[in-house]
N, C-alpha and C positions, 0 to 999 in steps of 0.2 A: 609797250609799243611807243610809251610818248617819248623814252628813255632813250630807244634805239632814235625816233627820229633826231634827237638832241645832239645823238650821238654823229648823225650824219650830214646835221646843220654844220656842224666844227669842221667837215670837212670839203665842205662848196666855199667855193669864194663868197664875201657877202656883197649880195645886188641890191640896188634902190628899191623899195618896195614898188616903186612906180613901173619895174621893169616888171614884176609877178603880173602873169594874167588872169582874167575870169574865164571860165569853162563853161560850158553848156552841157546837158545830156540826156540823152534820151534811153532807153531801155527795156525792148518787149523780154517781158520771162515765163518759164514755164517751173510753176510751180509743184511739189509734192509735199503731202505732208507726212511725217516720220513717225511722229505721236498717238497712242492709241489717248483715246478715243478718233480725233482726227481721221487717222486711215482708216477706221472700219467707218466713217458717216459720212465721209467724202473722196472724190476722184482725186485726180492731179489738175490742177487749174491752170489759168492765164492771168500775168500783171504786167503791169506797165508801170514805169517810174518817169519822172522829171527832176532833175537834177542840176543845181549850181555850185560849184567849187571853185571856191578862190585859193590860187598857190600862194602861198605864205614863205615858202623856200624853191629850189630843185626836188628836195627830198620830202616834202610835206603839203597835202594840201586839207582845207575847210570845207566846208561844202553842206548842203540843206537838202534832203530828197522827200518828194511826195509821190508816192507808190498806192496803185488803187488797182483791186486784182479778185479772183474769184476762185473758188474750186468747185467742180462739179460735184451734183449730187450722188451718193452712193447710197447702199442699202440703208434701208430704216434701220433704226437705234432697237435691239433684243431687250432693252429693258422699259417696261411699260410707263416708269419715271422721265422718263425722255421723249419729246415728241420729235418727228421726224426735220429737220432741221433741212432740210433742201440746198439749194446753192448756199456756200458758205463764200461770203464776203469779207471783204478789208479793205482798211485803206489803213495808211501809216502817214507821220511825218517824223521826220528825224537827221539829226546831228551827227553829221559824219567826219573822222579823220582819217585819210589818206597817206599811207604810206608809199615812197618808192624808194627802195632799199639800194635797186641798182643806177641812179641819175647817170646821166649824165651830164657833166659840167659844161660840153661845146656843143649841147642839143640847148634850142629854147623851147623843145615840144614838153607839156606837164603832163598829155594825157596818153604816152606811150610805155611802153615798156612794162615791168612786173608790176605790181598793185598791190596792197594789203590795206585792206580800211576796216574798220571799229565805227560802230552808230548805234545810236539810242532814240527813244523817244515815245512815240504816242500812237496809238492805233485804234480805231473804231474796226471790232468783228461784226457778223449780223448788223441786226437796226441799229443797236443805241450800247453795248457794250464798249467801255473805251477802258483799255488796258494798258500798260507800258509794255516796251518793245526794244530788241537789241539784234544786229544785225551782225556777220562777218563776213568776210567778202575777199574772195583772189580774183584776181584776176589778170592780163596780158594786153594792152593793146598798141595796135601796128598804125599806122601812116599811111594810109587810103586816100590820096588826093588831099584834097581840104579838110577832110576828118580823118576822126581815129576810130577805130573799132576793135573792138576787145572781148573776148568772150570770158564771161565772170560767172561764178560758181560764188551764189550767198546760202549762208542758213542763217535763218530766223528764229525769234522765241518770243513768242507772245505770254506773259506772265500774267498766271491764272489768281484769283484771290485766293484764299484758303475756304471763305465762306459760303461760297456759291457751291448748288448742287454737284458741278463736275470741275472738279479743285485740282487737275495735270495743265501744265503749260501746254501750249499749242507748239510744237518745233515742227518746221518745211524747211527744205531746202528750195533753193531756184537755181536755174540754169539762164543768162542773159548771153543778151547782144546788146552791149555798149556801146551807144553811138556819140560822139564826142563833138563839140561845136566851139570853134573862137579859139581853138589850140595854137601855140606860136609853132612857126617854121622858119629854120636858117635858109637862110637865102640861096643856097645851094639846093633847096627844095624845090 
């Protein structure tokens, strides 16, 4: 991915970094998770993100997300090793890069068009578990007035120890609405 972006830096003119903006975002998602154990001890939940990304190019952006989210409670755990675990919680933070493959050179909007981003980092499940975390993400977004909105398709993986009693990663996917703040617009907007 860093590869491709590099490759599509060579092909935008290069701008003063002064002219790259900061992004705003926001994010309601609807979470499922894929993963057995996961599915059989919990529903499909709800998350919310907050998000900052700085464009770096046309074709690349930075960006920091804090994501805090729930899944409903689903049937008790069939093995008597397990107590019933109820609402399954998260929160995340993580480092994300941002791809857009398709720029355009005579748009200044950063937070339109195809999307492909890559993120890592840190998540607390339940009370007090904190695990590493890696995110992938598409998405599409349009030019709605003063923002952008994009409907994005991420999955998740929260990385399980080996030592702890239930030793399978957590994988969900989510479905969002990215809502986008501080995007540029050519003046013909």
């Amino acid at each position: 991915m860093i590869a491709a972006a590099c490759a599509f830096s060579l092909a935008a003119p290069p701008r003063a970094a002064a002219d790259e903006i900061w992004l705003l975002q926001i994010e309601p998602e609807v979470v499922v998770p894929l993963s057995e154990p996961q599915r059989s001890w919990f529903g499909p939940g709800l998350a919310g993100s907050l998000s900052v990304f700085r464009s770096l190019h046309p074709a690349f952006l930075l960006g920091a997300r804090v994501r805090g989210g729930f899944l409903f409670d689903g049937p008790a755990p069939d093995q008597e090793e397990f107590v019933d675990p109820g609402l399954g919680t998260f929160s995340t933070l993580t480092l994300a890069l941002r791809l857009r493959p398709f720029f355009r050179t005579d748009d200044p909007s950063r937070g339109t068009g195809l999307f492909l981003e890559a993120g890592a980092g840190g998540t607390i499940t339940g009370a007090t578990h904190i695990r590493a975390v890696m995110d992938i993400g598409i998405g599409y977004g349009f030019k709605l007035g003063k923002i952008d909105l994009a409907p994005v398709v991420r999955y998740l993986q929260v990385f399980q120890p080996n030592d702890l009693l239930e030793p399978h990663d957590a994988r969900m996917i989510s479905i969002g609405l990215e809502l986008t703040f501080l995007d540029a617009r050519s003046i013909d907007d």
